[in-house]
Backbone as numpy.savetxt, mean C-alpha at the origin, in Angstrom:
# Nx Ny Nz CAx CAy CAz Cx Cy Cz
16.81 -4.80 -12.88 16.15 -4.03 -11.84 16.17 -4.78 -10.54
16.44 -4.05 -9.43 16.53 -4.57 -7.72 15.56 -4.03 -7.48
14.75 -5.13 -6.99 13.78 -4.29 -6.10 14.17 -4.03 -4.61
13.49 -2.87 -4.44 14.03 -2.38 -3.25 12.87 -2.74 -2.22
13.82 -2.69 -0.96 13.13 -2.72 0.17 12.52 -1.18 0.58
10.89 -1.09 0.96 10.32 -0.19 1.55 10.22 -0.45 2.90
11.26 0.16 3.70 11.26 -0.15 4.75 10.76 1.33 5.11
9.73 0.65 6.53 9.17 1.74 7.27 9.91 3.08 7.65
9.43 3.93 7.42 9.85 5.38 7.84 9.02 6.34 9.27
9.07 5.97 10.16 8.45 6.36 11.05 8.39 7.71 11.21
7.26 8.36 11.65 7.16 10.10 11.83 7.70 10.21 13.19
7.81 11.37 13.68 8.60 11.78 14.63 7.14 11.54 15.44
7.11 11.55 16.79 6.37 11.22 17.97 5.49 12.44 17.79
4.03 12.80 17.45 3.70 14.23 17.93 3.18 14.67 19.26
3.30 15.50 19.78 2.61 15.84 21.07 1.32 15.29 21.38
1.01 14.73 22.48 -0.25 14.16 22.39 -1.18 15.06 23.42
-2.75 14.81 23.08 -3.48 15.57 23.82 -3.96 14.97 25.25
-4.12 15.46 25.98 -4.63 14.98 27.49 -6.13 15.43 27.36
-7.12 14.62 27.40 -8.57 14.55 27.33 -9.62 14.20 28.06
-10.40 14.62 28.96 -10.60 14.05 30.18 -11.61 12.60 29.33
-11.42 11.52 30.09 -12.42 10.20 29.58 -13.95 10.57 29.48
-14.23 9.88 28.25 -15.83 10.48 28.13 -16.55 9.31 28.82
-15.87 8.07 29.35 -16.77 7.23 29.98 -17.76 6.10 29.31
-17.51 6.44 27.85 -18.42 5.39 27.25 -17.13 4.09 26.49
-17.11 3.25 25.94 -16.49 2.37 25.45 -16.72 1.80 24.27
-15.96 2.36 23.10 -15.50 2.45 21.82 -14.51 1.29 21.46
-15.19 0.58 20.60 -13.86 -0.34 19.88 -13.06 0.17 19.19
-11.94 -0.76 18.72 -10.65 0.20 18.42 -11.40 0.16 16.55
-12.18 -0.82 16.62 -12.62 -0.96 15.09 -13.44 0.46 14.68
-14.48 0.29 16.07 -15.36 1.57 16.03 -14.81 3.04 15.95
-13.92 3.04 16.45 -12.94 4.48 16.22 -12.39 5.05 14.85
-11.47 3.51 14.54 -10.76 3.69 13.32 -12.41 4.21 12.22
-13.34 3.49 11.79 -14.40 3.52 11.15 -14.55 4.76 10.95
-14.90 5.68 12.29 -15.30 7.09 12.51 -14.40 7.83 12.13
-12.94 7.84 12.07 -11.82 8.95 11.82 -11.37 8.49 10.42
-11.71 7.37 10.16 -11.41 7.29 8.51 -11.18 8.27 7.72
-12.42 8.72 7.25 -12.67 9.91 6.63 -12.07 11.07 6.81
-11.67 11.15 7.65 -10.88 12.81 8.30 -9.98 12.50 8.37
-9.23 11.21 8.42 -7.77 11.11 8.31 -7.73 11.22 6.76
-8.32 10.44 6.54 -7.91 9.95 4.67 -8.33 11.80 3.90
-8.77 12.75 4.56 -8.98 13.60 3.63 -7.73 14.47 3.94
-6.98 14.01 5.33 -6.01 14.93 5.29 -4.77 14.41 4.96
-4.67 13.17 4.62 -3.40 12.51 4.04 -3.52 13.23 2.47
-4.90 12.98 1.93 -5.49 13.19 0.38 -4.85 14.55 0.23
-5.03 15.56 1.55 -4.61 16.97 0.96 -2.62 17.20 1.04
-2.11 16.24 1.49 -0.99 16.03 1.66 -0.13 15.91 0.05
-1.31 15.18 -0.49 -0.50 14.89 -2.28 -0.50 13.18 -1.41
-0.48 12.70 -0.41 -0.76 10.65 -0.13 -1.95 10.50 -0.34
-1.61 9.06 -0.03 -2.62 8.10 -0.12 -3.15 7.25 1.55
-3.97 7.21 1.88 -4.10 6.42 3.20 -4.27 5.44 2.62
-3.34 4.33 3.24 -3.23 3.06 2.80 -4.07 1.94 4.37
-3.72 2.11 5.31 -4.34 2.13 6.59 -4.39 2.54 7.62
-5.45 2.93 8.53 -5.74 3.13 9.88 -5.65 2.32 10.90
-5.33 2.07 11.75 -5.37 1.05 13.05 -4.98 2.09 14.38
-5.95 1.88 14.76 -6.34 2.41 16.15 -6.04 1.58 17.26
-5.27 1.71 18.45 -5.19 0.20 19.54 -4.81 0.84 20.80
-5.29 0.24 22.14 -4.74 0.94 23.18 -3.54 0.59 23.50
-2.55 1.47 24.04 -1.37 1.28 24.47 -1.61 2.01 25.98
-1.90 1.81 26.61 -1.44 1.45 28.62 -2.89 2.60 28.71
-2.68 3.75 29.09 -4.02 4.89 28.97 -3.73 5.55 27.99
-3.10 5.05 27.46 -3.75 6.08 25.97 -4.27 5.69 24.84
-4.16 5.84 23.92 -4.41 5.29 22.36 -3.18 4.88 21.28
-2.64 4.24 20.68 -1.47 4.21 19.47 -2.29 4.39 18.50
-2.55 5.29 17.32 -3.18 5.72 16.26 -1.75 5.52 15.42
-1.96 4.42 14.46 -0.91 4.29 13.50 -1.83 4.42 11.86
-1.06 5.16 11.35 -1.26 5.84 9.90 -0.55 5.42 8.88
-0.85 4.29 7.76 -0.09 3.98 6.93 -0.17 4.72 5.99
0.69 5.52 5.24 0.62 6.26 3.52 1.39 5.81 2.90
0.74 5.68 1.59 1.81 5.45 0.35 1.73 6.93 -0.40
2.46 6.85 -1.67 2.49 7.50 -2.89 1.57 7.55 -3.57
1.00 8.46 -4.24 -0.45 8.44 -4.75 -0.35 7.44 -6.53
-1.42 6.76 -6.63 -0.86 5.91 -7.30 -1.29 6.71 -8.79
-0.18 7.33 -9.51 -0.15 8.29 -10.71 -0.62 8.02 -11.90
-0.11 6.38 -11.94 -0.61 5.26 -12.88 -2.13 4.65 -13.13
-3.00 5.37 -12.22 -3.75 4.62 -12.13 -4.98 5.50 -13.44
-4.91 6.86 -13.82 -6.01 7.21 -14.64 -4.93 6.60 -16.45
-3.92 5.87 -16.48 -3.71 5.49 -17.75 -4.88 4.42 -18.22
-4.17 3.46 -19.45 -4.76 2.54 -19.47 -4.65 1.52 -18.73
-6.55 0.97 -18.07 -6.46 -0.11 -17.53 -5.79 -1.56 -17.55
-4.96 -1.72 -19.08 -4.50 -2.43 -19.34 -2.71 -2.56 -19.26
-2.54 -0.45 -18.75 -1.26 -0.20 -18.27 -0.22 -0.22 -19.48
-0.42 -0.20 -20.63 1.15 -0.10 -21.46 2.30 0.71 -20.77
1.77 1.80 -20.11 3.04 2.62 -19.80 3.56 2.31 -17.85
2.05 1.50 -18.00 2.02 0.95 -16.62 3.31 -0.06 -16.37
3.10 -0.95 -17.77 4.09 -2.27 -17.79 6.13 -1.76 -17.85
6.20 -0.83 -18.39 7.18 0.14 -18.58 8.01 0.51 -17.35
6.83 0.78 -16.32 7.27 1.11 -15.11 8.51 0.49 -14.14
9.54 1.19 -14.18 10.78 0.59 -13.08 10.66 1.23 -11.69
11.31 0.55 -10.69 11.60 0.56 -9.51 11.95 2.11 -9.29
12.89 2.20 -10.39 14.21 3.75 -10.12 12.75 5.00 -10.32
11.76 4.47 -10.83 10.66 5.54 -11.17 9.87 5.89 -10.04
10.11 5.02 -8.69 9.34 5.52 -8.41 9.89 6.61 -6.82
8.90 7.47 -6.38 9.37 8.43 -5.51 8.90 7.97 -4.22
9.97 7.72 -3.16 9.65 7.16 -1.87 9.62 8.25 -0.77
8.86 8.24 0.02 8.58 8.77 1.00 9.88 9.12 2.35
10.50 10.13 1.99 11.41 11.20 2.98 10.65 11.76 4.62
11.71 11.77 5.25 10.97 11.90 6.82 10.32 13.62 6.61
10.57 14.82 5.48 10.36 15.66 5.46 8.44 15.47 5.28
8.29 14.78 4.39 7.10 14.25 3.73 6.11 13.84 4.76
6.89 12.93 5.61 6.46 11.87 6.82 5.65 13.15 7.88
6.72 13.75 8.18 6.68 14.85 9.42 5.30 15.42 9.01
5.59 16.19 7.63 4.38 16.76 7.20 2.98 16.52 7.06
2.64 15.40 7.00 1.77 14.60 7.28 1.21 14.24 8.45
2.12 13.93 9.49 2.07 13.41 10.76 1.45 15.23 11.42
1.94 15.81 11.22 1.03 17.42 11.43 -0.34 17.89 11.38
-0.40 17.21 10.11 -2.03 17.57 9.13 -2.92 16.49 9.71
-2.52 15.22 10.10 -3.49 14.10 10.36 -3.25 14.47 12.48
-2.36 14.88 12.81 -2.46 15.34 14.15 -3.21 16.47 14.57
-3.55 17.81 13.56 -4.49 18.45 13.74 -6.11 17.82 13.68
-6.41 17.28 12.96 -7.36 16.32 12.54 -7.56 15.38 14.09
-6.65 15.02 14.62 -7.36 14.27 15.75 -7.57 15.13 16.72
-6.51 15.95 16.87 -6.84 16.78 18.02 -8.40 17.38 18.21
-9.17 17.98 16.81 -10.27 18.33 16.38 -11.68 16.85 16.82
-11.07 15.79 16.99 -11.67 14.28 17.18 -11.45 14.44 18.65
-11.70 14.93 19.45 -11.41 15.08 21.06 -12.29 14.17 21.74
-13.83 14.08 20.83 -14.69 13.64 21.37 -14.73 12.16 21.18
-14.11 11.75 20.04 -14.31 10.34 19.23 -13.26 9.63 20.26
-11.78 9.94 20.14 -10.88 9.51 20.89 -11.01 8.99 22.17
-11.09 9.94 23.11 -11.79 10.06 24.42 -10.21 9.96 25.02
-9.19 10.04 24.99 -8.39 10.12 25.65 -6.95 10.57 25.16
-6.16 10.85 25.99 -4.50 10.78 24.84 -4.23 9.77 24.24
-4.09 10.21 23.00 -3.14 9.49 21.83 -1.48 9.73 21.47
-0.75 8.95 20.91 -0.16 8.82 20.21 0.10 8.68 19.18
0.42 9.39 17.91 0.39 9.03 16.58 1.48 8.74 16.07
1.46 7.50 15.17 2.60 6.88 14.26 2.20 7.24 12.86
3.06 7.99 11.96 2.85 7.85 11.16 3.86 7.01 9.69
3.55 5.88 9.04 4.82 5.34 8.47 4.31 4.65 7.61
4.90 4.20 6.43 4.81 3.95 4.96 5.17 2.29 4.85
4.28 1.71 3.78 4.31 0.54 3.59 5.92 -0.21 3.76
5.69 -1.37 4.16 6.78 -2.37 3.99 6.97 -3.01 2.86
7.96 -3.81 2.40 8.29 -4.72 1.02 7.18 -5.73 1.39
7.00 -6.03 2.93 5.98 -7.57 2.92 4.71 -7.35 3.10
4.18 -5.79 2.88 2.51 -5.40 2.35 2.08 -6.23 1.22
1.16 -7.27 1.36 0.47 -8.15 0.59 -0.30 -6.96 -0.45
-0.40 -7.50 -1.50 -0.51 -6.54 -2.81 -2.71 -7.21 -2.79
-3.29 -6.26 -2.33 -4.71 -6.43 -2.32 -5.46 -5.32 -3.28
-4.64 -4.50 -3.38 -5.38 -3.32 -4.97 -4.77 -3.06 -5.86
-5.22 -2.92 -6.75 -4.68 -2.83 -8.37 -3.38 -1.62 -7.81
-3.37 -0.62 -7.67 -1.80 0.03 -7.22 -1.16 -0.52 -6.65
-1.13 -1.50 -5.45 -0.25 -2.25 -5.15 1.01 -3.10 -6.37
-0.37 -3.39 -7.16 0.06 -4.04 -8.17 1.02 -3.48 -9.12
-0.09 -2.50 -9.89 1.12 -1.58 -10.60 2.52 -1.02 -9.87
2.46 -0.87 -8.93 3.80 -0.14 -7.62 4.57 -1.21 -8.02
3.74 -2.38 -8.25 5.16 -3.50 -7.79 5.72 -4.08 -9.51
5.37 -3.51 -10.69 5.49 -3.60 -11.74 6.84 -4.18 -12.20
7.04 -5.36 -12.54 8.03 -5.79 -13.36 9.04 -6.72 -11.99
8.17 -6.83 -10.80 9.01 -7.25 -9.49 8.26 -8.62 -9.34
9.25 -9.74 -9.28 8.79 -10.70 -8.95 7.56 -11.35 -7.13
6.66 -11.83 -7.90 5.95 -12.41 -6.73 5.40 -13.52 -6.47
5.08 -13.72 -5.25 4.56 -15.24 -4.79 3.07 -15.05 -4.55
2.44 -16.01 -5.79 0.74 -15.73 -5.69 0.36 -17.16 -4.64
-0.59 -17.08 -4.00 -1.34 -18.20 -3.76 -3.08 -17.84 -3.97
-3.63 -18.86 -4.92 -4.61 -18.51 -5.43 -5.56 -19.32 -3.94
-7.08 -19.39 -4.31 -7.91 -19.37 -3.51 -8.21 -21.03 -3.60
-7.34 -22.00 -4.47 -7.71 -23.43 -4.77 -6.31 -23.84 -3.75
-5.43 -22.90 -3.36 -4.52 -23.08 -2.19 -3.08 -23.73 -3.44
-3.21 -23.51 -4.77 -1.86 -24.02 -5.38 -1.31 -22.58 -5.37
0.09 -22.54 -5.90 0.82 -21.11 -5.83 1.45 -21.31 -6.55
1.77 -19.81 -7.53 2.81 -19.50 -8.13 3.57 -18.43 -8.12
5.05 -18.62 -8.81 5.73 -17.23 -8.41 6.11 -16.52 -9.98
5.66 -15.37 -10.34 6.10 -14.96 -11.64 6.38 -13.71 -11.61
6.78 -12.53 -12.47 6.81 -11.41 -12.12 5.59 -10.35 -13.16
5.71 -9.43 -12.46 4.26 -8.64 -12.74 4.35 -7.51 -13.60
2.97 -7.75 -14.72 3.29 -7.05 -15.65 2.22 -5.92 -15.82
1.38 -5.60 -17.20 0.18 -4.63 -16.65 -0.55 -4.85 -15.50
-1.44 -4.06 -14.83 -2.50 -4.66 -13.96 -3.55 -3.82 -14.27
-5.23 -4.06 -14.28 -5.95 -3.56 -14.79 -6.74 -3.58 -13.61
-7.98 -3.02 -13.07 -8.91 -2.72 -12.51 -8.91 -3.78 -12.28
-9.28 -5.23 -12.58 -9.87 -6.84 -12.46 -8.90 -7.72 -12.62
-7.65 -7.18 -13.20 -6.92 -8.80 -13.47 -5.65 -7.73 -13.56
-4.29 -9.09 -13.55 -3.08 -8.70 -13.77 -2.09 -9.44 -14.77
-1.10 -9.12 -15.25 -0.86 -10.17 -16.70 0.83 -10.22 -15.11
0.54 -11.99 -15.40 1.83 -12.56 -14.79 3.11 -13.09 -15.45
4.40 -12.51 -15.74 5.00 -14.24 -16.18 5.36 -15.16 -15.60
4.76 -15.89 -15.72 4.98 -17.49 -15.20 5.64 -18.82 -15.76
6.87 -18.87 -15.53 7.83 -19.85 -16.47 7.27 -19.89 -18.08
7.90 -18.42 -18.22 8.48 -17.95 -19.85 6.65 -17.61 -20.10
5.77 -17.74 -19.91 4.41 -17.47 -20.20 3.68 -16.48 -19.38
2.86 -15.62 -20.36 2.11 -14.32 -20.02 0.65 -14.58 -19.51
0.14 -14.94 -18.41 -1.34 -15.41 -17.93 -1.60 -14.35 -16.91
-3.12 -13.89 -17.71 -4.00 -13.18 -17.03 -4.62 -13.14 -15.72
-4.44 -12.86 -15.17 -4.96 -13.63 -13.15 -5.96 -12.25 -12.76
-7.12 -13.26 -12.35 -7.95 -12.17 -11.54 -7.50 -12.16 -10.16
-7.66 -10.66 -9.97 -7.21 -10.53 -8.13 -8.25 -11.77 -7.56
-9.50 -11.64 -7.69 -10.17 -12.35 -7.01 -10.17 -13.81 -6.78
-9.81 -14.70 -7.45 -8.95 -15.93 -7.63 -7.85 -15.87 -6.77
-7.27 -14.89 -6.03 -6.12 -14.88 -5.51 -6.17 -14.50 -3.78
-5.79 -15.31 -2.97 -5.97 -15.55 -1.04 -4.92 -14.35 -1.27
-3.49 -14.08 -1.83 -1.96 -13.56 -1.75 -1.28 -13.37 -2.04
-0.99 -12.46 -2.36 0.37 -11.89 -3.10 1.27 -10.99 -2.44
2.74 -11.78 -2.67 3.74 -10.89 -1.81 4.95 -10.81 -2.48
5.35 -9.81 -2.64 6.75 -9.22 -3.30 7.65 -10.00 -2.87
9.01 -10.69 -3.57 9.37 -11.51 -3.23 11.13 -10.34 -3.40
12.19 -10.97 -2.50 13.61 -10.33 -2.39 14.39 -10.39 -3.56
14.91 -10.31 -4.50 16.05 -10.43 -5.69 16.84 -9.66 -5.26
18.21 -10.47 -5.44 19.32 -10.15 -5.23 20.63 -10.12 -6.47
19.52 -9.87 -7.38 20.19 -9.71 -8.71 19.15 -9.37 -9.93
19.76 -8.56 -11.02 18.51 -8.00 -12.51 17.66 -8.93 -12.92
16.69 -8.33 -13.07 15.61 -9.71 -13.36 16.30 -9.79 -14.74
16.47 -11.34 -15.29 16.56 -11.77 -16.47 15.70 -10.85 -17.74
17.09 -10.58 -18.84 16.19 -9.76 -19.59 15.66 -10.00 -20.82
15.27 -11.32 -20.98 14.20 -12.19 -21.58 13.13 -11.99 -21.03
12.83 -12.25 -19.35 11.63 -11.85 -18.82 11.12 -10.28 -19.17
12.06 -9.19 -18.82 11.79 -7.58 -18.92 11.46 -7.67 -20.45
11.69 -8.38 -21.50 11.50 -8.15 -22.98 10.08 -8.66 -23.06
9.69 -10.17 -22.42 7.81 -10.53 -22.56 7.17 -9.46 -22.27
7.87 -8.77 -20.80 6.38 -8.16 -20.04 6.43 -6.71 -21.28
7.46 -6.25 -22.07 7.65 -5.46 -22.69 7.09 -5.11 -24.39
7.09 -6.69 -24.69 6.35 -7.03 -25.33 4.83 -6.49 -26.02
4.45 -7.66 -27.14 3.12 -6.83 -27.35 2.18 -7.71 -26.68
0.93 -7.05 -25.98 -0.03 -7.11 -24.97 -0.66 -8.56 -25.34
-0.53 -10.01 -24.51 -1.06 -10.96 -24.66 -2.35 -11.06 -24.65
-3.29 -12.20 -25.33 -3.91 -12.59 -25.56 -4.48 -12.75 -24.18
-5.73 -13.01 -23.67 -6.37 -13.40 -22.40 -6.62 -14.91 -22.45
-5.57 -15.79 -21.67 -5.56 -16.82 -21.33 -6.22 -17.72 -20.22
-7.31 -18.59 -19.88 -7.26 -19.18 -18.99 -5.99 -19.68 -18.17
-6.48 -19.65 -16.44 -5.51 -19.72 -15.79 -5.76 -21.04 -14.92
C-alpha cells in the first residue's frame, strides 16, 4: 500500500458580501467560536466533517477558510477497530471539486445569514486536509490505518511505526516488528510519514493479525 498524498483541493472563490462595518471589534478567535456551530451544521448536512475553522483578516475583508474531511464511517465499529485495522488507502473516498463546490455553497449561505457576526466582506476558502495534518483524533488515526508514522511522545523521545486499530483512548503501533498500545495523550505528535514503496508484508500480516495483548509503553 502507497500512501497517498491529500493534497488540498481548494473551492472555487464564492461571491462575497459587501456589509456596511458594525464598528465594534471582534477577534478572529471570537468569530470563528460564534460561526462554529453554523458552519459545522452545514458541512454535517453536506454528508462532511468540519475538521477546522480559521477566520483572519485579509486587507478589508475577512479570509474564512473551511477545512472538511470525509465523515469518519469507521468510527461506530469496534473501538478496538478489527475491521478498522483492515482498512486500506484504496478504501478510502477523497474529496472531488464537485463535493468541494457543494459545500463551499451551503457554508456560504450560512455566512451570508452571519451578516451581523462578520461585520464585513468575506472571502471563503473551502479545502480538505493535507498528508502533513498532525493526527490529534481517533479518525485521524483510523484514516491513516496501516500508514506509517512519526510519534513524538510528551517525554520528547520519538518513534516511527505504522498504525494499526485505534480506539477512543489508545492506538496499537508497530514498532520494530512489535505491537504497543500508545495513548493519544502521552503523545505532543503524530505525522504521516511519505513511502515510496508497499509497506513490508510481514508488517501488513502483525497489524492483521490476532489483537495484541495491552503492553506498557
Amino acid at each position: 500500500m502507497l500512501p497517498v498524498a491529500a493534497s488540498s483541493v481548494p473551492a472555487p472563490t464564492t461571491p462575497t458580501t459587501e456589509v456596511p462595518e458594525q464598528g465594534v471589534h471582534v477577534s478572529s478567535a471570537q468569530l470563528s467560536a460564534q460561526l462554529q456551530p453554523k458552519v459545522a451544521h452545514a458541512v454535517g448536512a453536506a454528508g462532511l466533517e468540519l475538521e477546522e475553522l480559521q477566520i483572519s483578516p485579509a486587507g478589508r475583508r475577512k479570509l474564512v477558510r473551511v477545512v472538511v474531511d470525509m465523515p469518519d464511517t469507521a468510527g461506530a465499529a469496534d473501538a478496538q477497530g478489527d475491521a478498522v485495522g483492515t482498512t486500506d488507502a484504496g478504501d478510502r473516498t477523497d474529496l472531488d471539486l464537485d463535493t468541494v463546490a457543494s459545500v463551499s455553497r451551503a457554508v456560504s449561505a450560512v455566512l451570508d445569514e452571519c451578516d451581523d457576526v462578520l461585520g464585513g466582506p468575506y472571502t471563503l476558502e473551502v479545502t480538505s486536509p493535507g498528508l502533513d495534518r498532525p493526527l490529534t483524533r481517533p479518525r485521524h488515526w483510523r484514516r491513516a490505518s496501516r500508514r506509517l508514522v512519526k510519534l513524538r511522545r510528551l517525554d520528547g523521545s520519538e518513534l516511527v511505526g505504522r498504525v494499526g486499530p485505534a480506539g477512543e483512548q489508545d492506538v496499537t503501533v508497530l514498532v520494530d516488528g512489535t505491537l504497543r498500545r500508545i495513548r493519544y495523550d502521552e503523545l505532543e505528535r503524530a505525522i504521516v510519514q511519505v513511502e515510496f514503496r508497499e509497506p513490508p508484508a510481514d508488517e501488513l500480516r502483525a497489524l492483521d493479525g490476532e489483537r495484541p495483548k495491552e503492553e506498557p509503553t
